[in-house]
C-alpha positions as CSV (number, residue, x, y, z in Angstrom):
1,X,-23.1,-17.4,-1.4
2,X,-24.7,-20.8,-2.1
3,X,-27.8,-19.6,-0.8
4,X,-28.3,-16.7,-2.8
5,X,-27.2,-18.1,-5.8
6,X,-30.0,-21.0,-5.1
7,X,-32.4,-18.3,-4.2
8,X,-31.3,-16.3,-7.7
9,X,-32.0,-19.7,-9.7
10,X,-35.3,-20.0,-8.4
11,X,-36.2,-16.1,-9.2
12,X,-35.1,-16.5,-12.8
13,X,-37.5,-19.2,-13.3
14,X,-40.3,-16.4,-12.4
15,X,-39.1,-13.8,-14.0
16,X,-39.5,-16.4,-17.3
17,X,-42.6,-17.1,-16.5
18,X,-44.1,-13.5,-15.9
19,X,-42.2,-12.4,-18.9
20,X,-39.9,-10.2,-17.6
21,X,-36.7,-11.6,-19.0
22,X,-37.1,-14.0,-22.0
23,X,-36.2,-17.5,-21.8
24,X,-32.7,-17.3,-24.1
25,X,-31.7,-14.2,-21.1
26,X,-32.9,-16.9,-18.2
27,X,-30.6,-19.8,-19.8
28,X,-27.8,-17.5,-20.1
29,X,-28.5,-15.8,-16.7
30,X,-28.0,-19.5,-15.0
31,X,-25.5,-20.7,-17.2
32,X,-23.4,-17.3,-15.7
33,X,-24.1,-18.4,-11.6
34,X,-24.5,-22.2,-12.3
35,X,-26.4,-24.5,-9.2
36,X,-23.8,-25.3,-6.9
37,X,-22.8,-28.4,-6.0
38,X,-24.8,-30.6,-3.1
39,X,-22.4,-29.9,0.1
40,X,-22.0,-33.0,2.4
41,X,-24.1,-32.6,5.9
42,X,-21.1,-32.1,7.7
43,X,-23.2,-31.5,11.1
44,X,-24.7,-35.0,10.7
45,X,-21.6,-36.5,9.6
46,X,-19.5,-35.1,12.3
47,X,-22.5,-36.6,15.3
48,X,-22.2,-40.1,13.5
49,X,-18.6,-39.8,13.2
50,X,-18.3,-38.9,17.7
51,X,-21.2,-41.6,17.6
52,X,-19.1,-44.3,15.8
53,X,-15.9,-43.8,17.7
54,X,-17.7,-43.9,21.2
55,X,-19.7,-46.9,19.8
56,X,-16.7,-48.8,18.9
57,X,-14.5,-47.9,22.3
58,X,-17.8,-49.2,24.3
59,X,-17.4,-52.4,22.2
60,X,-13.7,-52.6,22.4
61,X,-13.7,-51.9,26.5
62,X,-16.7,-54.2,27.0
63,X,-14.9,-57.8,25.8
64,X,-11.4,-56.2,27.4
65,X,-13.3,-56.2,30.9
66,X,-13.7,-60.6,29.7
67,X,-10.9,-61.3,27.3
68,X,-8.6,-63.2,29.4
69,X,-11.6,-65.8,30.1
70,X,-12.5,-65.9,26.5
71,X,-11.5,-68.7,24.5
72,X,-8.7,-67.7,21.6
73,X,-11.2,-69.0,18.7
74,X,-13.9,-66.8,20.6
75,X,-11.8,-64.1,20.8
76,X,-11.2,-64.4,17.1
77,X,-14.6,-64.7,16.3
78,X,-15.9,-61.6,18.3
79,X,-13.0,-59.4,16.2
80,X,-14.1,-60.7,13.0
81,X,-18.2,-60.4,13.3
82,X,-18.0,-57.1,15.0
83,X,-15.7,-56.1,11.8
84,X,-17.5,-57.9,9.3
85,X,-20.7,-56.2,11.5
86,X,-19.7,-52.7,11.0
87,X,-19.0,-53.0,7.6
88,X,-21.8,-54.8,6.4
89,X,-24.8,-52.9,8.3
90,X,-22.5,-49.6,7.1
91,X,-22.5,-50.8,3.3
92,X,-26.3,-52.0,3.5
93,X,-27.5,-47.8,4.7
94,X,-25.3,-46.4,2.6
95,X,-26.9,-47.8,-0.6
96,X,-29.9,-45.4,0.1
97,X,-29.1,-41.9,-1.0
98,X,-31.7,-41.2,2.2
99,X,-31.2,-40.0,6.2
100,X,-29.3,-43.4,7.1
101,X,-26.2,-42.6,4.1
102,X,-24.4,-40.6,6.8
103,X,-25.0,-43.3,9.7
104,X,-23.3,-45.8,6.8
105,X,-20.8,-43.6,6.9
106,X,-20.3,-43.9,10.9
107,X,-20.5,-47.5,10.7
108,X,-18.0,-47.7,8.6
109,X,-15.7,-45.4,10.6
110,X,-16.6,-47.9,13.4
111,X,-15.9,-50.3,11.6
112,X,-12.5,-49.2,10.6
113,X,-11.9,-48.3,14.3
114,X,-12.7,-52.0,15.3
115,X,-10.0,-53.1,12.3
116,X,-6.9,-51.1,14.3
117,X,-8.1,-53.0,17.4
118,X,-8.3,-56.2,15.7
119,X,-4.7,-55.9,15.1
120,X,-3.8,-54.9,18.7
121,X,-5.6,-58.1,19.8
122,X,-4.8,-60.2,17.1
123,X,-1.0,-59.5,17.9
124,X,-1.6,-60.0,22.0
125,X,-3.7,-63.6,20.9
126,X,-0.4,-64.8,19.2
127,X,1.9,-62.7,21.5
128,X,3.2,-61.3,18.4
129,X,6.4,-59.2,19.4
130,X,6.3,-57.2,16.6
131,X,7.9,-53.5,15.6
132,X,4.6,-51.4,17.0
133,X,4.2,-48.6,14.7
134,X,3.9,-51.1,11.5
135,X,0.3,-51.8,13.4
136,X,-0.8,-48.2,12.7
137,X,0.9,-48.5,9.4
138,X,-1.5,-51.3,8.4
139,X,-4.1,-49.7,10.0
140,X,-3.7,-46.7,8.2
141,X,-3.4,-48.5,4.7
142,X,-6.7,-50.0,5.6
143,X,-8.3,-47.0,6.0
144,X,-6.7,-45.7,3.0
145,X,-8.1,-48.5,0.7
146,X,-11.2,-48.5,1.5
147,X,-11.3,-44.6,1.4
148,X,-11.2,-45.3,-2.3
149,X,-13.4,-48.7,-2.6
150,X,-16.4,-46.4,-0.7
151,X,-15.7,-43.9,-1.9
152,X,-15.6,-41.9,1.7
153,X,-13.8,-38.5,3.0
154,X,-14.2,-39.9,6.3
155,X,-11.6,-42.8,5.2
156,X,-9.5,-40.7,3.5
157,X,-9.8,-38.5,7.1
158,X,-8.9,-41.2,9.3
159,X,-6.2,-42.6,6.8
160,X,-4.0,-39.1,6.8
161,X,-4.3,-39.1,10.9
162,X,-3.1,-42.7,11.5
163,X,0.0,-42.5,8.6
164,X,0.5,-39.0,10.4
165,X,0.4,-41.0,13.6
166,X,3.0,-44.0,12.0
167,X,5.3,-40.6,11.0
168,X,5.4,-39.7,14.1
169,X,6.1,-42.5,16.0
170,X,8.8,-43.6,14.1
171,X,10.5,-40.5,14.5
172,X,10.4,-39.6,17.8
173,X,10.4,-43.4,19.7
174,X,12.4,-45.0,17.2
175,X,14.5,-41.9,15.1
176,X,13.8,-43.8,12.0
177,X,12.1,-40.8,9.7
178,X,10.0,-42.4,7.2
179,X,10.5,-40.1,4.3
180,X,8.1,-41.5,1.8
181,X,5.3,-41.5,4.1
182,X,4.7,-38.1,3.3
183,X,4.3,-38.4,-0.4
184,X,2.5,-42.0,0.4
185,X,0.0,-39.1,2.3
186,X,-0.1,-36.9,-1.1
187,X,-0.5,-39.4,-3.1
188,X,-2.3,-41.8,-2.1
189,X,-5.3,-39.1,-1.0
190,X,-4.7,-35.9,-3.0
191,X,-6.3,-37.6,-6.0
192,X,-9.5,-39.0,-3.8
193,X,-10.1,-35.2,-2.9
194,X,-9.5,-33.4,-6.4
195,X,-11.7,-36.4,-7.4
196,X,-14.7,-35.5,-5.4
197,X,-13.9,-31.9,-5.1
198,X,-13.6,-32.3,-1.3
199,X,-12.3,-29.3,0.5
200,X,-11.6,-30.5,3.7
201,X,-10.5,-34.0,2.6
202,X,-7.7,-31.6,0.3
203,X,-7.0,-29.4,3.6
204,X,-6.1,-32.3,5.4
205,X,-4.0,-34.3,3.5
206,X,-2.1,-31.0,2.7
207,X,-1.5,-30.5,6.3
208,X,-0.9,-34.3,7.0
209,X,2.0,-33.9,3.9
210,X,3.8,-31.0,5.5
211,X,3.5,-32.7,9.3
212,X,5.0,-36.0,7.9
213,X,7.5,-33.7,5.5
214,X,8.8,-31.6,8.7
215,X,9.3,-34.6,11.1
216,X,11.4,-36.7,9.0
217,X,13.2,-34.2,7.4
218,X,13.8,-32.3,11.0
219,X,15.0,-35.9,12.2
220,X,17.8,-35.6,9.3
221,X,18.7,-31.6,9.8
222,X,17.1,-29.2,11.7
223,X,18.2,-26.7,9.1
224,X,17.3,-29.0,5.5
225,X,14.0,-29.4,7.6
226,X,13.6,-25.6,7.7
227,X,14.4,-25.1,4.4
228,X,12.4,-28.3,2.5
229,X,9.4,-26.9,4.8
230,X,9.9,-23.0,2.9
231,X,10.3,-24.7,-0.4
232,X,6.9,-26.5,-0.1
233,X,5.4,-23.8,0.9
234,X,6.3,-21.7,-2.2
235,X,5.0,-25.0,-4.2
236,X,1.9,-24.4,-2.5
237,X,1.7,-20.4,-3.1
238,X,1.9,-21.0,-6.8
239,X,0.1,-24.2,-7.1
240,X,-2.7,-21.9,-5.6
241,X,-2.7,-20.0,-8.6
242,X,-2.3,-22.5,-11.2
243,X,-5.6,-24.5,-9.8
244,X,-7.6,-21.1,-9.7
245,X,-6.8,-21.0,-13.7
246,X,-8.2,-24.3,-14.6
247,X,-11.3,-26.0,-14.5
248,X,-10.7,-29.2,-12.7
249,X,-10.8,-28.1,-8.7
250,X,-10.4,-24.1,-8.2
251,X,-11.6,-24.7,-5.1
252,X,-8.5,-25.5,-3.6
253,X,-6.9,-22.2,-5.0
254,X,-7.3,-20.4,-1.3
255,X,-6.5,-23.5,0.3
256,X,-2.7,-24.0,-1.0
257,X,-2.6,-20.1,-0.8
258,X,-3.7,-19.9,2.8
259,X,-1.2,-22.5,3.8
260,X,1.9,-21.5,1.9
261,X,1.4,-17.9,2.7
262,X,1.2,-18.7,6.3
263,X,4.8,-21.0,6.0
264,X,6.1,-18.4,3.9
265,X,5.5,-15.4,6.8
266,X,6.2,-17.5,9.9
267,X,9.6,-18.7,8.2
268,X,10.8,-15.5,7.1
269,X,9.2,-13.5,10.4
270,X,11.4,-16.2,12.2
271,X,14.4,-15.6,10.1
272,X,14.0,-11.8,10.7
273,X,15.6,-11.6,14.3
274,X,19.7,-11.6,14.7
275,X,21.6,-14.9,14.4
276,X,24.6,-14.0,16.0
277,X,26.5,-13.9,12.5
278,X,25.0,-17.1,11.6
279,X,24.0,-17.9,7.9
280,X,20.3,-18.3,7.0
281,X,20.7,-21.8,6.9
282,X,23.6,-24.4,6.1
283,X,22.6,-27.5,3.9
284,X,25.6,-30.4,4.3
285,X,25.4,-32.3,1.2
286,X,27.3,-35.5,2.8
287,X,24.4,-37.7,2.4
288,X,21.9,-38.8,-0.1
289,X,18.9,-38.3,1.4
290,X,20.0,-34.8,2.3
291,X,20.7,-33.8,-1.3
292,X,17.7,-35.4,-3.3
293,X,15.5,-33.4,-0.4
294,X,17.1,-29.8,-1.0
295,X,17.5,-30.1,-4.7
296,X,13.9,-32.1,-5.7
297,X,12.2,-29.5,-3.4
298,X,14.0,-26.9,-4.9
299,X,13.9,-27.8,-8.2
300,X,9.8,-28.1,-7.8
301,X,9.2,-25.0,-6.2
302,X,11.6,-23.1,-8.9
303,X,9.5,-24.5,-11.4
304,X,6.3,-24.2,-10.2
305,X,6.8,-20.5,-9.2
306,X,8.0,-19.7,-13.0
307,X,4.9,-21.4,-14.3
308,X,3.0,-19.3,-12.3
309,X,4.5,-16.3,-13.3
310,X,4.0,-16.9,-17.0
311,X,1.0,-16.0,-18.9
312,X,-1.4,-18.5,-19.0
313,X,-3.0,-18.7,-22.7
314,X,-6.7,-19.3,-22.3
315,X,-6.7,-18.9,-18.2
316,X,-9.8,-17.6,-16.5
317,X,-8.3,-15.1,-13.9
318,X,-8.1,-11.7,-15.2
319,X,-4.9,-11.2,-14.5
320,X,-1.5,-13.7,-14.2
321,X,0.5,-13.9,-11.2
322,X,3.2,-11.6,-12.5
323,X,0.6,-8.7,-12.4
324,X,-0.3,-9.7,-8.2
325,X,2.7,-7.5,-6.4
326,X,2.5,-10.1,-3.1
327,X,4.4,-12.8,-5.4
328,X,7.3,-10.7,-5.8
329,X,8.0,-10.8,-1.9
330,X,8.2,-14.9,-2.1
331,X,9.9,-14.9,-5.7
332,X,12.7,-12.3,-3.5
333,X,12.7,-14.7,-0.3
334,X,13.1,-17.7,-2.3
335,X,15.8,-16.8,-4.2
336,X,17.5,-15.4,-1.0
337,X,17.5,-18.6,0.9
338,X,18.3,-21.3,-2.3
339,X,21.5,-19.2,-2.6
340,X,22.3,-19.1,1.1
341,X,21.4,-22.8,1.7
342,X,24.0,-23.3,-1.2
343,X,26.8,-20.8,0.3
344,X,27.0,-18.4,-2.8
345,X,25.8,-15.8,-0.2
346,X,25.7,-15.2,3.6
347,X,22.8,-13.7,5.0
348,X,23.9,-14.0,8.9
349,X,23.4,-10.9,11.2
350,X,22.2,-7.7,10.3
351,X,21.9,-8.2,7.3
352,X,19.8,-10.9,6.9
353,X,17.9,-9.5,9.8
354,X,16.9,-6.1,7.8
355,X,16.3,-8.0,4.4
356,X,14.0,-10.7,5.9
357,X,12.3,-7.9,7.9
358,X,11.9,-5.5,4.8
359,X,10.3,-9.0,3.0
360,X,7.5,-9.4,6.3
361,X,6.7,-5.7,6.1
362,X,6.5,-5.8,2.5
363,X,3.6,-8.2,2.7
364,X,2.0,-6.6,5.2
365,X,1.4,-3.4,3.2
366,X,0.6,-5.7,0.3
367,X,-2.1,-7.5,2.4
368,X,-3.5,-4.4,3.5
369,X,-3.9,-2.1,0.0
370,X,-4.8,-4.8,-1.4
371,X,-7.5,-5.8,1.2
372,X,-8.9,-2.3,0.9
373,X,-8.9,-2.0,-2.8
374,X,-11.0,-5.0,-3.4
375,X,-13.0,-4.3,-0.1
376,X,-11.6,-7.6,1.6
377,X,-12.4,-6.7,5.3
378,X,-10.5,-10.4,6.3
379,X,-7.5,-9.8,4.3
380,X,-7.2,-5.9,5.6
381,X,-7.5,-7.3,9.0
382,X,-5.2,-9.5,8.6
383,X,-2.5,-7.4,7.5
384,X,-3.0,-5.4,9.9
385,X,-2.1,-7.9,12.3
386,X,0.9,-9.0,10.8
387,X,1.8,-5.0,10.8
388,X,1.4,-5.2,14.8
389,X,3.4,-8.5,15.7
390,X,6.1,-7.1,13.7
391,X,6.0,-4.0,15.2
392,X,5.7,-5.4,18.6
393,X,8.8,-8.0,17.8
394,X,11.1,-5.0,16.7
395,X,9.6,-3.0,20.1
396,X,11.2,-6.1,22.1
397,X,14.8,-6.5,20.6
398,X,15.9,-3.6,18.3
399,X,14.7,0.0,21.0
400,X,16.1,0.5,24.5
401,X,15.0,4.1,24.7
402,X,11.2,4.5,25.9
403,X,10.8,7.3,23.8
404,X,12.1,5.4,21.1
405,X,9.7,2.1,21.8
406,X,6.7,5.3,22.2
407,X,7.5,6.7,19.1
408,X,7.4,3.4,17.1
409,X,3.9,2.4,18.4
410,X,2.9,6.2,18.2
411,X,3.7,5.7,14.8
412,X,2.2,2.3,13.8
413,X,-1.1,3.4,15.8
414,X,-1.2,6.5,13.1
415,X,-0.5,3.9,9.9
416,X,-3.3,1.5,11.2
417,X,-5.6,4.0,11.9
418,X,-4.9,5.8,8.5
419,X,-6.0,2.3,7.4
420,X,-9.4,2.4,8.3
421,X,-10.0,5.7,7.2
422,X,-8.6,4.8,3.8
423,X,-10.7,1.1,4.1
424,X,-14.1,3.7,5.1
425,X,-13.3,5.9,2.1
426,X,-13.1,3.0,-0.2
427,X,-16.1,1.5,0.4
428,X,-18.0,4.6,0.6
429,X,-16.8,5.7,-3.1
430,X,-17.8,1.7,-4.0
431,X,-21.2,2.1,-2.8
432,X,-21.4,5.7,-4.7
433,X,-20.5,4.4,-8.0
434,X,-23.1,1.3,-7.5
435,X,-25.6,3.8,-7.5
């Protein structure tokens, strides 16, 4: 799209020039499909980013293979100028807007590589007995400054997978769940990407959120872990929509909607099979922690969810979220579990298993009209998917009877392949009307 937008800019400046279009129909022409925005070389940065890591474990295993015969001032010394090294040859190319910005921005990550073992070797020098996930704590707070002081996406990378990396040591070696280290995540880098309108600096520090949300919260309750992770991702399904409305960074719309959409479906595909009489999920509300979780998460996703479903004066999308059927299935679900979790209703057995079913095959139909209404070939595609594994989950556990499990996929072969008919037919009356 980039491209033929670029290539559309430059045509409109000829067609100016020849006089085909006059100049006030050329300014309003690019003010409708403005220039977009100078993407980072991602290719380059990714070879500088292998290139600096390499670089920095050569360095690291080269004075490993001498250390013990170093002196501990030597030692010190080597840590410090290869740091100070990095750094400084990485700050001096990145002052050039030129080829050698992106091998700043390897240095730097090499540079930031040499600081974590700095601290490993710093802490052997001094035999420093010390609680071992702190070091990639500090490490990861390094990283996270001077994602900021660059300003880098690299940093801000390299900052989510290290706290990440803290989370989950703590959990699993030591069973201390860190449960600010999620939001330490979201806010400490959220801002850096809706700054610079990165993409996959805003990808990754949502995912890094809900890793570091799921293992602490799992390391509390399996079942507030299961909720908490739902809720969030119903924040994210209608935070999707309220970023597409504004100007600041619609970017990130299909982002929070590709990720809450995919927690929303695995959770209630998952809570669609028999529990054995088993409620959806039981919250104890015996300990803080417990508590401020379920209700803050609860709280945020009920309000986000009726923000998004009221009109929004002045909003760019041509229609508000009240008016997009696939809302109504999370809206539903949401409401379902909030009042299980709190015990006004059971939703164990059958029951929950036919309602959570009817909620997965609900947004499967949605996914697919919708898909072939707007001519979305992905989306269609997708539904169509979903409409298989569920099919093929029900085939497993609710038929005995052959003809039965026959029937059911004679069935779903005849809906999906009415689908593509009805996609074909679509697309050909599209292309009519165009003409």
């Amino acid at each position: 799209m980039k491209k033929h937008i670029k290539w559309l800019l430059g045509e409109i400046d000829l067609w100016v020039q020849e006089g085909i279009i006059a100049p006030d129909q050329g300014s309003a022409l690019k003010n409708r499909y403005p220039a977009p925005a100078d993407s980072v070389a991602w290719g380059r940065l990714v070879f500088f980013g292998i290139g600096a890591v390499l670089f920095g474990l050569a360095v690291i295993l080269f004075f490993a293979y001498n250390w013990q015969r170093m002196h501990k001032f030597a030692k010190l010394a080597v840590i410090f100028t290869a740091l100070i090294g990095a750094h400084g040859a990485g700050f001096w190319l990145r002052r050039s807007e030129g080829p050698y910005h992106t091998a700043g921005e390897g240095l730097h990550l090499a540079g930031t590589m040499l600081f974590g073992a700095g601290i490993w070797l710093i802490a052997q020098i001094y035999h420093i007995d010390e609680h071992y996930p702190n070091a990639f704590l500090i490490w990861g707070m390094g990283a996270l400054a001077l994602a900021w002081a660059l300003p880098s996406v690299l940093q801000g990378i390299a900052a989510v997978i290290l706290l990440v990396l803290w989370n989950g040591f703590e959990v699993f070696d030591f069973k201390n769940p860190q449960l600010l280290s999620p939001f330490l995540i979201l806010g400490g880098l959220m801002p850096l990407a809706w700054l610079y309108r990165s993409k996959v600096l805003a990808t990754i520090v949502t995912i890094g959120f809900l890793l570091t949300l799921f293992f602490s919260t799992a390391e509390l309750s399996g079942d507030l872990a299961g909720v908490v992770i739902f809720f969030s991702g119903c924040m994210l399904i209608a935070a999707s929509h309220l970023v597409r409305s504004r100007r600041g960074f619609p970017q990130i719309g299909p982002i929070f909607s590709f990720l809450g959409f995919s927690i929303y479906l695995i959770v209630i595909f998952a809570l669609g099979f028999y529990h054995r009489g088993r409620g959806t999920w039981t919250i104890h509300f015996d300990r803080f922690p417990d508590g401020l979780l379920f209700f803050g998460f609860a709280l945020g996703a009920g309000v986000l969810l009726a923000w998004a479903m009221w009109p929004i004066p002045g909003s760019r999308l041509p229609m508000k979220v009240a008016s997009r059927k696939e809302y109504y299935g999370v809206i539903v679900a949401f409401t379902l579990i909030l009042l299980s979790a709190l015990g006004v209703i059971h939703l164990g057995g059958w029951l929950g298993m036919v309602i959570f079913n009817l909620l997965f095959l609900f947004q499967t139909i949605i996914m697919i009209l919708s898909g072939c209404r707007d001519l979305n070939m992905k989306l269609t595609a997708t539904g169509c998917i979903l409409f298989a594994v569920i099919t093929g989950a029900r085939y497993t556990d609710l038929f005995v009877s052959l003809l039965a499990r026959s029937l059911v996929f004679f069935l779903a072969g005849i809906a999906l392949f009415s689908v593509g008919i009805y996609y074909s037919k679509t697309k050909k009356q599209s292309q009519r009307a165009r003409l």
